[in-house]
C-alpha positions as CSV (number, residue, x, y, z in Angstrom):
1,X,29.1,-3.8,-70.4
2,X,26.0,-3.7,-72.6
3,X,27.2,-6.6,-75.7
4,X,25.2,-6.7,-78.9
5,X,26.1,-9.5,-81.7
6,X,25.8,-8.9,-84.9
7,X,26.6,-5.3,-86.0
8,X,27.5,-4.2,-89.2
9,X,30.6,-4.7,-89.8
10,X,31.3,-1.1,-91.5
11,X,31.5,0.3,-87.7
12,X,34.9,-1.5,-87.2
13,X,37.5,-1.0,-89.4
14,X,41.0,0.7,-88.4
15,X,42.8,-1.7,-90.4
16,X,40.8,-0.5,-93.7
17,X,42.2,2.9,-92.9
18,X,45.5,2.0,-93.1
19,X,45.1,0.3,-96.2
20,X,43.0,3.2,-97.8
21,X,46.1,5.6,-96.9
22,X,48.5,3.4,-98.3
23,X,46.9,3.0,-101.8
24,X,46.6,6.8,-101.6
25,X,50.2,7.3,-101.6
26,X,50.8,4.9,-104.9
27,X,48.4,6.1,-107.3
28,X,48.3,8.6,-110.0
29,X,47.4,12.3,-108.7
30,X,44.2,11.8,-111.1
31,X,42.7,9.2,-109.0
32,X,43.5,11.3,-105.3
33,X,40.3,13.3,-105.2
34,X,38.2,10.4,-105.8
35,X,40.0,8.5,-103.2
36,X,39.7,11.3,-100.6
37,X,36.4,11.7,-101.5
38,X,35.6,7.9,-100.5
39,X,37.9,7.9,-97.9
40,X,36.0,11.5,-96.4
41,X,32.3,9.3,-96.9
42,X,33.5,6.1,-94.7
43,X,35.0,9.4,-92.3
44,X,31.5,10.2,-92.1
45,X,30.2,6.9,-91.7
46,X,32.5,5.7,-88.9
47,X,31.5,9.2,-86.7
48,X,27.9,8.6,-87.1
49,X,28.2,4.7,-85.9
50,X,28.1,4.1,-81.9
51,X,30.6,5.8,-80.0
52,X,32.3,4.3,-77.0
53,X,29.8,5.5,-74.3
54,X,27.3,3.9,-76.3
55,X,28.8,0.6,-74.5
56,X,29.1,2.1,-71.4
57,X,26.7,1.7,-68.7
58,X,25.9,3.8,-65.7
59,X,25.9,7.3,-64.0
60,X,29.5,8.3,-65.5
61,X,28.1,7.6,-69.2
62,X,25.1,9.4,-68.3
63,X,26.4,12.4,-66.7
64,X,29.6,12.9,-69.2
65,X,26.9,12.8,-72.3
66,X,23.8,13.5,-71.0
67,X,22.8,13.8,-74.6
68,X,21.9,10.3,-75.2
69,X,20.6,9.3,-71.6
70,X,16.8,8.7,-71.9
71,X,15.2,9.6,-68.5
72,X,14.4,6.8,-66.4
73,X,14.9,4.7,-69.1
74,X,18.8,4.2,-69.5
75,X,20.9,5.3,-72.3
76,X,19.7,6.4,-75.6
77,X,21.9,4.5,-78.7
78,X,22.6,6.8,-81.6
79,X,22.3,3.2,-83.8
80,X,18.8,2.9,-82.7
81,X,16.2,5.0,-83.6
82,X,13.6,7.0,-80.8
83,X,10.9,4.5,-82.7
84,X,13.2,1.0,-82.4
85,X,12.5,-0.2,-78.9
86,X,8.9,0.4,-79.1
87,X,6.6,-2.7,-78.7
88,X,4.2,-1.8,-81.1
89,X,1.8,-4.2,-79.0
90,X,4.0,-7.2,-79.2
91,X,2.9,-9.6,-77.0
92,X,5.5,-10.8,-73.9
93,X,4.8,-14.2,-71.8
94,X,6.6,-14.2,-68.8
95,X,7.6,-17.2,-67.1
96,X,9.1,-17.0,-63.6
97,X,11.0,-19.6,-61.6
98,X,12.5,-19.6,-58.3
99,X,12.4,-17.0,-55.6
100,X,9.8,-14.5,-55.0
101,X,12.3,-12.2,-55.7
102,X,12.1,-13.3,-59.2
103,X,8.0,-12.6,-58.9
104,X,9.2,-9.3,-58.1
105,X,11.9,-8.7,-60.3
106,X,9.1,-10.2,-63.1
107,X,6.7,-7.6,-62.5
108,X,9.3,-4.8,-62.4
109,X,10.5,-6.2,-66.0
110,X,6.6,-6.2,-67.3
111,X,6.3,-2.1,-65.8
112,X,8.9,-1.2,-67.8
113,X,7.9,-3.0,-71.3
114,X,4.4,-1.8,-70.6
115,X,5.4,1.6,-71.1
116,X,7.1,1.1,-74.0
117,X,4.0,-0.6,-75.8
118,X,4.1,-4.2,-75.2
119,X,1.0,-6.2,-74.5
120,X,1.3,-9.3,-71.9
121,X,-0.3,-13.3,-72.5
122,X,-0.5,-16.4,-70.9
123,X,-1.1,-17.9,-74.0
124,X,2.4,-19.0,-75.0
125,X,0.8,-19.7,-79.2
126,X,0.6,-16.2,-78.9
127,X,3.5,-14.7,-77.8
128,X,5.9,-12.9,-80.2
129,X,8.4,-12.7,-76.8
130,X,8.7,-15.4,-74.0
131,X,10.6,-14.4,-71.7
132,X,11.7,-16.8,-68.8
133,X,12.7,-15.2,-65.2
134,X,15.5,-17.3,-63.8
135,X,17.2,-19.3,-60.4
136,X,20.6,-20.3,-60.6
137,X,20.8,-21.2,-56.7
138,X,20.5,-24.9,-57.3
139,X,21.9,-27.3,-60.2
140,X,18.3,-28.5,-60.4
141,X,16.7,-25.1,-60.9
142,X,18.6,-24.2,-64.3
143,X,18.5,-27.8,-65.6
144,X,14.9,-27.1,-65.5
145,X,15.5,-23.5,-67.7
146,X,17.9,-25.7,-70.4
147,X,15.0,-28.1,-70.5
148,X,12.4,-25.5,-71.2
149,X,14.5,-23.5,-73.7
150,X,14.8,-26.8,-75.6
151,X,11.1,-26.7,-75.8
152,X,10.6,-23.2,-76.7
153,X,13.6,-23.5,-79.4
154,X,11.3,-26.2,-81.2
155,X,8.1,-24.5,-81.0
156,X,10.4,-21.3,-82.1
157,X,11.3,-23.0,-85.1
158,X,7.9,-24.0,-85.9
159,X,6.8,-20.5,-86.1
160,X,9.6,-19.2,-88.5
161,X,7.7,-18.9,-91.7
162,X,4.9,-16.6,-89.5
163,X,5.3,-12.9,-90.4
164,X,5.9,-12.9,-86.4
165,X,8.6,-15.3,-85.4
166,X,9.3,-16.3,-81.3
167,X,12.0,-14.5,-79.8
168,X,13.4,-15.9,-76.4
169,X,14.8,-14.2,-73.7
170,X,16.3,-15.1,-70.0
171,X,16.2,-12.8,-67.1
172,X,17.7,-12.6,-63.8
173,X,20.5,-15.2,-62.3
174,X,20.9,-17.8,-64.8
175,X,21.3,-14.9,-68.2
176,X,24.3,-13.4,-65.5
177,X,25.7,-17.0,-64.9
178,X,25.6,-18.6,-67.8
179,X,25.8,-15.5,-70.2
180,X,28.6,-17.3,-73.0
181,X,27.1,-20.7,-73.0
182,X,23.2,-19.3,-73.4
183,X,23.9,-16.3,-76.1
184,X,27.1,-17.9,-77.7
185,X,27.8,-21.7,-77.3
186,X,24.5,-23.3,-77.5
187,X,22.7,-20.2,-79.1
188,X,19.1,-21.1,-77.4
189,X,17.9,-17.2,-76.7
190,X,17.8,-13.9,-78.5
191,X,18.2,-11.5,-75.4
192,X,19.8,-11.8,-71.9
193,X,18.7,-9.4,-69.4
194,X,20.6,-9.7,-65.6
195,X,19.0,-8.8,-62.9
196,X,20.4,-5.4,-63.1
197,X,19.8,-4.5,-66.9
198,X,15.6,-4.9,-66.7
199,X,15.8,-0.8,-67.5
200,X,17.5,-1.8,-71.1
201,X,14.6,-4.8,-72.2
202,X,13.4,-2.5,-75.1
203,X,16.4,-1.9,-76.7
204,X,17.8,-5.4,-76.1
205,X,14.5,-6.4,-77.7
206,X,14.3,-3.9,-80.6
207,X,18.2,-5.6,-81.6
208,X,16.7,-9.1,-81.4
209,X,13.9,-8.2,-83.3
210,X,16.5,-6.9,-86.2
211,X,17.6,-10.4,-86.2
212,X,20.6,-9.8,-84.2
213,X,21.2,-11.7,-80.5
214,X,21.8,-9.2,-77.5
215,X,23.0,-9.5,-74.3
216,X,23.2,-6.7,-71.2
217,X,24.2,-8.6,-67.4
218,X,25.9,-5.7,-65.9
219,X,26.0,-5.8,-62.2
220,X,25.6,-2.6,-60.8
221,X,26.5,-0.8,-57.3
222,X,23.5,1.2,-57.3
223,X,20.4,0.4,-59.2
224,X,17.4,-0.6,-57.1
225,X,14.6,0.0,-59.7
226,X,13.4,2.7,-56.8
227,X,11.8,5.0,-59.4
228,X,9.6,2.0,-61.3
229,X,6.3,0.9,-59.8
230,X,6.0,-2.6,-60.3
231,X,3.0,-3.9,-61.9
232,X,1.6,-6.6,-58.8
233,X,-0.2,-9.6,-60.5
234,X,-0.9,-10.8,-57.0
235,X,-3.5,-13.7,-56.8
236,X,-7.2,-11.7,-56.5
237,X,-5.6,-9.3,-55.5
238,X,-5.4,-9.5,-51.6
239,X,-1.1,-10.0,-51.3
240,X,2.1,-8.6,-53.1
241,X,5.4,-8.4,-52.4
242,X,7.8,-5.1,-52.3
243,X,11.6,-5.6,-53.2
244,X,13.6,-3.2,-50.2
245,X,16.9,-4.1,-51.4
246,X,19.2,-6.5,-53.7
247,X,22.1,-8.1,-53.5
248,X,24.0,-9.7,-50.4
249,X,27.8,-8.9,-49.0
250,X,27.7,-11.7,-46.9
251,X,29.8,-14.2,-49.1
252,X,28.8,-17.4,-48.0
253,X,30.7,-20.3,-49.5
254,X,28.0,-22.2,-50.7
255,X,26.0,-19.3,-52.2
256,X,26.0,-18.1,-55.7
257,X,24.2,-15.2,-55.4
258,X,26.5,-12.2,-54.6
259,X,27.5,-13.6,-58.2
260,X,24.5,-13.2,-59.8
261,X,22.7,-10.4,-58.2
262,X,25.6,-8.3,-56.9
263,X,26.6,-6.5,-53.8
264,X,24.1,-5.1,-51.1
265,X,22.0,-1.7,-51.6
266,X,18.9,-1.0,-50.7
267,X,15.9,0.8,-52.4
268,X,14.9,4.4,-50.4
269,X,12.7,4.5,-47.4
270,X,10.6,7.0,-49.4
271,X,10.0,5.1,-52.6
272,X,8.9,1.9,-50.5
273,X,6.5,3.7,-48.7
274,X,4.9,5.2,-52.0
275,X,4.6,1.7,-52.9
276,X,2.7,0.6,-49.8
277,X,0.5,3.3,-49.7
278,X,-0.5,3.0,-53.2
279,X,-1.3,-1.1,-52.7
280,X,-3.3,-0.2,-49.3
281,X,-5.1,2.0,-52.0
282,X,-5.7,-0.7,-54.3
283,X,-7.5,-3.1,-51.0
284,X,-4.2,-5.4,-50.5
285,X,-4.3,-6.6,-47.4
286,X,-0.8,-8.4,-47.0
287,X,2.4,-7.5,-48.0
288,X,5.9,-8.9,-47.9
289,X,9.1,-6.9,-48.0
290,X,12.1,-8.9,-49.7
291,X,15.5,-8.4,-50.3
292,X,18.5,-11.1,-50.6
293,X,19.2,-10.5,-46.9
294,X,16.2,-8.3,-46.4
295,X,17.0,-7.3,-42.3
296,X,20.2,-5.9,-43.3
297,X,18.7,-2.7,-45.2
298,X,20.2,0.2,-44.7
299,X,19.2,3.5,-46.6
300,X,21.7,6.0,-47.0
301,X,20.0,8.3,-49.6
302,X,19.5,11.2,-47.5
303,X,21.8,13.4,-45.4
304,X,20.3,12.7,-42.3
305,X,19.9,9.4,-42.4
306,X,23.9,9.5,-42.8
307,X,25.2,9.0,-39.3
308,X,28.5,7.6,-37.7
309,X,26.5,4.3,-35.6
310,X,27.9,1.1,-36.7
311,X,25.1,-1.4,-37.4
312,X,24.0,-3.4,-34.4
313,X,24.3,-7.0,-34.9
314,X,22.9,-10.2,-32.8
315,X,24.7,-11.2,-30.1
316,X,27.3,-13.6,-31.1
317,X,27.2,-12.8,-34.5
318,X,29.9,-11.5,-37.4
319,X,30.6,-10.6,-40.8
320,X,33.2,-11.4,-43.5
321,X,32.6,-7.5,-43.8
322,X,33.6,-4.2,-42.0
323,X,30.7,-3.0,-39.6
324,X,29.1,-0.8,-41.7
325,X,27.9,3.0,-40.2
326,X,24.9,4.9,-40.7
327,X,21.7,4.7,-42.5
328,X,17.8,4.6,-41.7
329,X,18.1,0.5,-40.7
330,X,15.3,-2.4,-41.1
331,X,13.7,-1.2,-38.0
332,X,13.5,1.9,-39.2
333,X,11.6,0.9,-42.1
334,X,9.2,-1.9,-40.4
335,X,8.0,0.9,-38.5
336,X,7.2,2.9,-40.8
337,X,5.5,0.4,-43.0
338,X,3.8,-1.3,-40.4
339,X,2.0,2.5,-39.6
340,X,0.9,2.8,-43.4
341,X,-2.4,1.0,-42.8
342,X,-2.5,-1.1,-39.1
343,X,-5.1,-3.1,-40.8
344,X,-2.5,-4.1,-43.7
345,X,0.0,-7.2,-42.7
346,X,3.5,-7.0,-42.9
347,X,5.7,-10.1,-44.0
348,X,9.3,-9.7,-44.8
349,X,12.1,-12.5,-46.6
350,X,14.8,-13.5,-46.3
351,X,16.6,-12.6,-43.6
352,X,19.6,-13.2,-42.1
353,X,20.1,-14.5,-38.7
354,X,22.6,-12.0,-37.4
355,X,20.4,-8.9,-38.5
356,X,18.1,-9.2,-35.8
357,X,19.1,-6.4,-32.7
358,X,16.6,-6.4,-29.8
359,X,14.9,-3.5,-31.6
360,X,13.5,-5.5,-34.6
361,X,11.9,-8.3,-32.0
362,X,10.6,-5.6,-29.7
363,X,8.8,-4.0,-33.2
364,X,7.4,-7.2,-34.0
365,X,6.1,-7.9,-31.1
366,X,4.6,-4.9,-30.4
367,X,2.8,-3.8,-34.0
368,X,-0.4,-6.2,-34.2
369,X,-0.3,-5.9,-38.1
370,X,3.7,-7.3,-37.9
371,X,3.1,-10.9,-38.6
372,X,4.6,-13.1,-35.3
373,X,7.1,-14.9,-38.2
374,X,10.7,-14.9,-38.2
375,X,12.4,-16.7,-41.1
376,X,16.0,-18.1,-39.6
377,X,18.1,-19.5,-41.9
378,X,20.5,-22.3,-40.1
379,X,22.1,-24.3,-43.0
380,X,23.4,-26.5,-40.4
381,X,23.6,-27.9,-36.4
382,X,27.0,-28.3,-36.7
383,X,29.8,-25.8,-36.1
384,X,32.4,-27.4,-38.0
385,X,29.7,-27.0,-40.8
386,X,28.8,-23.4,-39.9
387,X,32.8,-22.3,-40.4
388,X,33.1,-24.2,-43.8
389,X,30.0,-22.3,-44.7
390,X,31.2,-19.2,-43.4
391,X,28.0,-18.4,-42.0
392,X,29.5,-16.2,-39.3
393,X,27.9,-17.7,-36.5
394,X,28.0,-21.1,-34.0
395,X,25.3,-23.3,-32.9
396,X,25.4,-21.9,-29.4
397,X,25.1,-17.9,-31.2
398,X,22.1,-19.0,-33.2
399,X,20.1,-21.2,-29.9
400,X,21.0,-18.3,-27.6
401,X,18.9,-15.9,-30.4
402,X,16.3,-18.2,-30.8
403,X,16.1,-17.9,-27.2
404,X,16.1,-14.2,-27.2
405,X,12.9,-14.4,-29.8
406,X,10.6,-16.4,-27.9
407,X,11.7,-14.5,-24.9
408,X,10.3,-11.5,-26.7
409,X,7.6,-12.7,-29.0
410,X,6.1,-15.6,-27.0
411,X,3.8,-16.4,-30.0
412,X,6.2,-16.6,-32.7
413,X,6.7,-19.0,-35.6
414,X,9.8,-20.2,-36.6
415,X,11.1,-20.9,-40.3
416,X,14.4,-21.9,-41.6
417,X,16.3,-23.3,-44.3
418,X,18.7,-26.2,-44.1
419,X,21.5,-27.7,-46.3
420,X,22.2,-31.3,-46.2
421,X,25.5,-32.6,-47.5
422,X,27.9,-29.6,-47.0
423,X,31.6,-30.1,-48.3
424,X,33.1,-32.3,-45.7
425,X,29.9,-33.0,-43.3
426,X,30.1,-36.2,-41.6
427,X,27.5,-38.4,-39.4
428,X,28.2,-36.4,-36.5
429,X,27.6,-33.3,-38.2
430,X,24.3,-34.2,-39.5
431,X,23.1,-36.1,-36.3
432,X,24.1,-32.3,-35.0
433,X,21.6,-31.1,-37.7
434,X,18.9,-33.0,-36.1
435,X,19.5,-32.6,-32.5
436,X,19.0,-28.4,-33.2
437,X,15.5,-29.0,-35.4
438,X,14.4,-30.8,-32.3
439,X,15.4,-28.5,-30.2
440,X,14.3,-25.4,-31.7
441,X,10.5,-26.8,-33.0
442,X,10.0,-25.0,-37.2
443,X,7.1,-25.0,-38.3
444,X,8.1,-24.4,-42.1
445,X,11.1,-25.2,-43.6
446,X,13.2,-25.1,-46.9
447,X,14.9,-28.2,-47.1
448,X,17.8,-28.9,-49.8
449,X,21.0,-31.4,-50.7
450,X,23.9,-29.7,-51.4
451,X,24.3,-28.5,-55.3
452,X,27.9,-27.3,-55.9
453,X,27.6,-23.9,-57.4
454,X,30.7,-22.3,-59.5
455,X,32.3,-19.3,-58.7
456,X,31.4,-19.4,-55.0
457,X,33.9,-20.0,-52.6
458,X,33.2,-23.6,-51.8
459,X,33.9,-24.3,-55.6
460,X,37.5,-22.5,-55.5
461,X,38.6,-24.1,-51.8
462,X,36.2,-27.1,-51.0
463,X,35.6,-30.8,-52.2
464,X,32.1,-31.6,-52.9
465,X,32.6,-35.0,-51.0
466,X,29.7,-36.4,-50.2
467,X,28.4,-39.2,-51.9
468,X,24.9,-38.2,-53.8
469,X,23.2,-41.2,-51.9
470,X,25.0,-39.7,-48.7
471,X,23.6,-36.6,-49.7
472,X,19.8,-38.0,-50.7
473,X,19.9,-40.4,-47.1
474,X,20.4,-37.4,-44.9
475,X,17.9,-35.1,-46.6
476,X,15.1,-37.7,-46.2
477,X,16.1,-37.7,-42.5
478,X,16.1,-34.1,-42.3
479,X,12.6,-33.8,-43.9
480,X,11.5,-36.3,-41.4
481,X,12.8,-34.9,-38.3
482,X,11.2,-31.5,-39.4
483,X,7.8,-32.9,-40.0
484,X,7.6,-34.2,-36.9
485,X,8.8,-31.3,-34.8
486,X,5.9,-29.1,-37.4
487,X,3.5,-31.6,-36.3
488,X,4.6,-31.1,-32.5
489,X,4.5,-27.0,-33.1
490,X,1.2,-27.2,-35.2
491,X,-0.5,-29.3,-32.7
492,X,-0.1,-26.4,-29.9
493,X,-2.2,-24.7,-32.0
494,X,-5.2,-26.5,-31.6
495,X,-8.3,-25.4,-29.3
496,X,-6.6,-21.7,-29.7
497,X,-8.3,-19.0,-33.1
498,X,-5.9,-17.8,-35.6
499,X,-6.4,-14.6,-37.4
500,X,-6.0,-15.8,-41.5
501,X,-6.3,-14.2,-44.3
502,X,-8.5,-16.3,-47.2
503,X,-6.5,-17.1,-50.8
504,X,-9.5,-18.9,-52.1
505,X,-11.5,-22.1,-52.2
506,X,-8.6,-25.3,-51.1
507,X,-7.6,-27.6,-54.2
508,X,-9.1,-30.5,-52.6
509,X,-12.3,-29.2,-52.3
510,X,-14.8,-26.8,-53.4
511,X,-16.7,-26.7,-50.2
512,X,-13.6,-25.8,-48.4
513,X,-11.6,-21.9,-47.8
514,X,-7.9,-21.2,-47.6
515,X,-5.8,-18.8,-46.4
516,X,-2.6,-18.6,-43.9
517,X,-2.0,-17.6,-40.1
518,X,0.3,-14.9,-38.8
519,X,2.6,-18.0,-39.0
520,X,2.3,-18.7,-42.7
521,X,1.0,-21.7,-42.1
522,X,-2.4,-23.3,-44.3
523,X,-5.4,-22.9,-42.5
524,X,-8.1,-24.9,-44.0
525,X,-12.1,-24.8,-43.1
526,X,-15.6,-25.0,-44.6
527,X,-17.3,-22.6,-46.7
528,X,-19.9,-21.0,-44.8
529,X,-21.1,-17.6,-44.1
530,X,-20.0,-16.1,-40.3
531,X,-20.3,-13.2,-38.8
532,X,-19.4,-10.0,-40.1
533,X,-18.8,-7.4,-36.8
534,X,-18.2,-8.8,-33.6
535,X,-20.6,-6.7,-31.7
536,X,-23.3,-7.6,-34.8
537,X,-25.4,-10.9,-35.5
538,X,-25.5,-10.0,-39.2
539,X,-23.5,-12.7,-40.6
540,X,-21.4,-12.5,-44.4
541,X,-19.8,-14.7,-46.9
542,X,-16.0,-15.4,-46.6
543,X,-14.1,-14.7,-49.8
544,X,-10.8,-14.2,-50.7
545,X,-8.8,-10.9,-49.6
546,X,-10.9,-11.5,-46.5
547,X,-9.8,-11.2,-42.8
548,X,-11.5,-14.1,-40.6
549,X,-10.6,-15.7,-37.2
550,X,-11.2,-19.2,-37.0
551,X,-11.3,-21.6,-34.0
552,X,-8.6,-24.7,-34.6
553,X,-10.0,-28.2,-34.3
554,X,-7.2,-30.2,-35.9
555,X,-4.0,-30.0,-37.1
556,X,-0.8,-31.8,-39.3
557,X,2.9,-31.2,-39.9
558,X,1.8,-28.7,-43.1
559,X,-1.6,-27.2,-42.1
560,X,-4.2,-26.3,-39.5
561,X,-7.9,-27.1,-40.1
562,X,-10.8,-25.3,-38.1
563,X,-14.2,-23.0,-38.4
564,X,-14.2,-19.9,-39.3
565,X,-15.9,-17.6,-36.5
566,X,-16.1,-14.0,-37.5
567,X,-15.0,-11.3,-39.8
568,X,-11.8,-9.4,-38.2
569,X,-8.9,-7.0,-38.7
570,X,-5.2,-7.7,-37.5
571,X,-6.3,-4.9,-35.3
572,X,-9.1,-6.6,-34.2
573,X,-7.4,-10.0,-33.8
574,X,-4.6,-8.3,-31.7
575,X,-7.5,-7.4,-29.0
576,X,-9.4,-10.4,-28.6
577,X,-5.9,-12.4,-28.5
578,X,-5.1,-10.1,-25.5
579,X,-9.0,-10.2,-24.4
580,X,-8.4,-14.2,-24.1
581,X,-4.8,-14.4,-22.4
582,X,-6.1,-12.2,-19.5
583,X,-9.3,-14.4,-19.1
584,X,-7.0,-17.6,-19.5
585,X,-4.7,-15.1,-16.7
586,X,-7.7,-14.6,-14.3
587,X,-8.5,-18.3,-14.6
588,X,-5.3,-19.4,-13.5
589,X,-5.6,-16.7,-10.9
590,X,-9.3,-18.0,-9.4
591,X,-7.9,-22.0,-9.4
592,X,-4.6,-21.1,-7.8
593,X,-6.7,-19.1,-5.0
594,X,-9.2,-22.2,-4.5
């Protein structure tokens, strides 16, 4: 429920009634009609304050008093003014930590205060709003937020004798974790916003600006934010990501977001494709679907997409959850993406291990504008681990689908995130952790000691056991292992071209271009001018947003460095990669015969 601090205290009074009545009864019949009188005023004054479906939010508010819904906007408040939540060119600084779902969820906020008037800054001494876009996966992430608030809460008061002073708000996550303690206990921020309640930031802004704090971190069942276009701040323009769904059902112990952002739904096949058409419009070249647990989509927003087939699961896989039926599934939706513009890549995070059916690989492998990347989350090498976890899988499951993979996409790149530290994880259990990053060969990976999050089930049922050191010791050797396995995987690479798309000049030197592979890997080579078309000697500069193939010469455990060779298209990569493999084929071929 939408909570606002601070009203007037005149909207909430049944215990003045009584009195009123009381005194009525008493006095002299001379003194009745001016007591009615004042007693038919506050009447009047109580009916015209907010009502109870002014607290109320979602489609049963809006449907049973459609009166004070403002389309695509949320609920109109009879306390407010049509005039109050307009920015009036304010000026909003957005800070954004964490996920790129938070990037995403940051330019979905800015959309919808752009409408309404506001004017965006980097320039923080400018800002009349600074709002900070929050993680609450790890312990470490929101000590980072309280840090920052401290700073903006003495630069705030600094600023209070301006005609303008700072208001401070937190978004996403940590404003639905941490709701009392940030609006109530330590009174740091004027506005929280969950990652549900971005639709209500004018209002909750137009309150704060009245000098009251306000606080909206509803979870909702069905809001996806389907009908706002996000406004992409993408660097030069050449990569953005599109949200396909939010929240997760899979309820693993350790994780805290089904807390914070909510129970699975995903964002209609329709609107996603109006969002990818209109950034192949604006020349992006890449883009990256994301959701919580982005391969379980499942879009139920039209009849016929409303069948009775349960979804199709990896081999070896389960859920704490009943197989779910119907619905236009991920595969469904990478096609249809991919098909957009096959000159456009297609990324897509994070997914979940058990959400890949033969049909996703097949798509992947298939589409030459599908990026050969598969992000797969293991947490752990250890079953014992993987139960505690309740990650629904064993060791053997998840090597048996890696196996699958690379039987289907011989090219691919492998990702994956890992946990060291787990409630109850001994020696065995991490030398288990090792053995399967040697064996499977990342060559990326998000690496993390455990942080005990509240509310999740390992908080309720598990002991946090292991000793910080323990903890700090294993991760070191995890971050070793990997780097040595990326180093092993990046190596292969060498002698061989990879298709990458240019970011911009490298940060450690000027005469030097960026970008990533298919893989997401950094590619790194000099800054020269190549050939534009392959059947043409004209050559052209490289420059970011650009599509180039360049020969590897060298590698490391965290980037690839080369030449650049040519201009090209995923298209046109896909065709001299299969131009190579059968000359490299008919080589084999002529040695075996001699």
């Amino acid at each position: 429920m939408a909570c606002i601090i601070g009203l007037r205290q005149q909207f909430l009074f049944p215990r003045r009634v009584r009195r009123v009545q009381h005194c009525l009864c008493s006095q002299s019949a001379s003194s009745v009609a001016p007591q009615n009188k004042r007693l038919d005023q506050f009447k009047s004054q109580v009916s015209s304050g907010p009502s109870f479906q002014d607290f109320v939010k979602g489609n049963l508010a809006n449907k049973l008093y459609p009166s004070v819904a403002s389309e695509g906007h949320g609920e109109r408040h009879a306390y407010l003014s049509e005039e109050s939540d307009v920015g009036n060119s304010r000026k909003v600084c957005f800070e954004t930590y964490g996920c790129q779902m938070n990037v995403n969820d940051t330019e979905i906020a800015w959309s919808i205060l752009q409408k309404k008037g506001f004017q965006r800054t980097t320039d923080l001494h400018q800002a009349d709003v600074v709002l900070l876009v929050t993680c609450s996966i790890r312990e470490k992430a929101e000590q980072t937020i309280w840090n920052r608030l401290q700073q903006l809460t003495a630069m705030k008061k600094k600023r209070f004798k301006s005609h303008t002073p700072m208001k401070i708000g937190i978004l996403g996550c940590m404003a639905e974790r941490l709701k009392t303690e940030l609006l109530e206990r330590e009174k740091l921020v004027d506005i929280l916003a969950g990652p549900d309640a971005y639709r209500d930031l004018p209002r909750l802004l137009a309150v704060a600006e009245g000098g009251h704090r306000a606080s909206n971190v509803l979870l909702s069942l069905e809001e996806t934010y389907a009908d706002v276009m996000p406004v992409h701040h993408a660097p030069h323009g050449h990569s953005a990501f599109v949200s396909i769904m939010r929240g997760c059902d899979n309820m693993c112990s350790y994780c805290i977001v089904p807390f914070t952002r909510g129970r699975e739904r995903s964002r209609p096949v329709s609107s996603i494709l109006e969002e990818v058409r209109l950034l192949s419009d604006q020349g992006v070249k890449e883009v990256t679907l994301l959701g919580q647990n982005v391969n379980s989509y499942r879009d139920t927003s039209e009849k016929q997409f409303c069948g009775q087939s349960p979804t199709q699961l990896s081999k070896g896989f389960g859920t704490v959850y009943r197989t779910k039926q119907g619905g236009l599934r991920f595969a469904d939706l990478l096609d249809r993406v991919s098909l957009v513009d096959p000159n456009m890549r297609v990324r897509f995070t994070s997914p979940h291990p058990k959400d890949f059916p033969d049909e996703v690989l097949h798509l992947i492998e298939e589409r030459s504008n599908v990026c050969k990347q598969i992000h797969l989350p293991a947490q752990s090498g250890s079953n014992q681990v993987l139960q505690a976890m309740r990650r629904g899988y064993t060791r053997e499951a998840y090597l048996d689908l890696v196996e699958n993979i690379k039987r289907i996409i011989p090219d691919v790149s492998l990702s994956s995130d890992f946990i060291s530290g787990f409630c109850g994880e001994t020696e065995e259990d991490h030398s288990q952790t090792l053995s399967l990053i040697r064996g499977v060969g990342y060559n990326l990976g998000f690496l993390f000691a455990y942080s005990m999050r509240q509310k999740t089930h390992a908080f309720h049922r598990l002991q946090d056991d292991v000793p910080t050191e323990v903890k700090q010791r294993r991760l070191q050797e995890v971050i070793s292992v990997f780097r040595e396995e990326a180093a092993a995987v990046n190596g292969r690479l060498v002698g061989g071209t990879q298709l990458v798309l240019v970011e911009g000049e490298s940060k450690r030197s000027s005469q030097d271009m960026c970008g990533r592979n298919d893989g997401n890997v950094k590619v790194i080579f000099p800054k020269e001018e190549v050939v534009a078309e392959p059947a043409d000697s004209s050559t052209a500069p490289v420059k970011p947003g650009d599509y180039v193939l360049v020969e590897i010469l060298s590698s490391s455990s965290q980037s690839l460095q080369g030449r650049a060779l040519r201009h090209s298209t995923p298209r046109d990569a896909a065709t001299h990669t299969q131009s190579l493999m059968q000359d490299r084929l008919a080589s084999s071929s002529l040695n075996t015969f001699i």
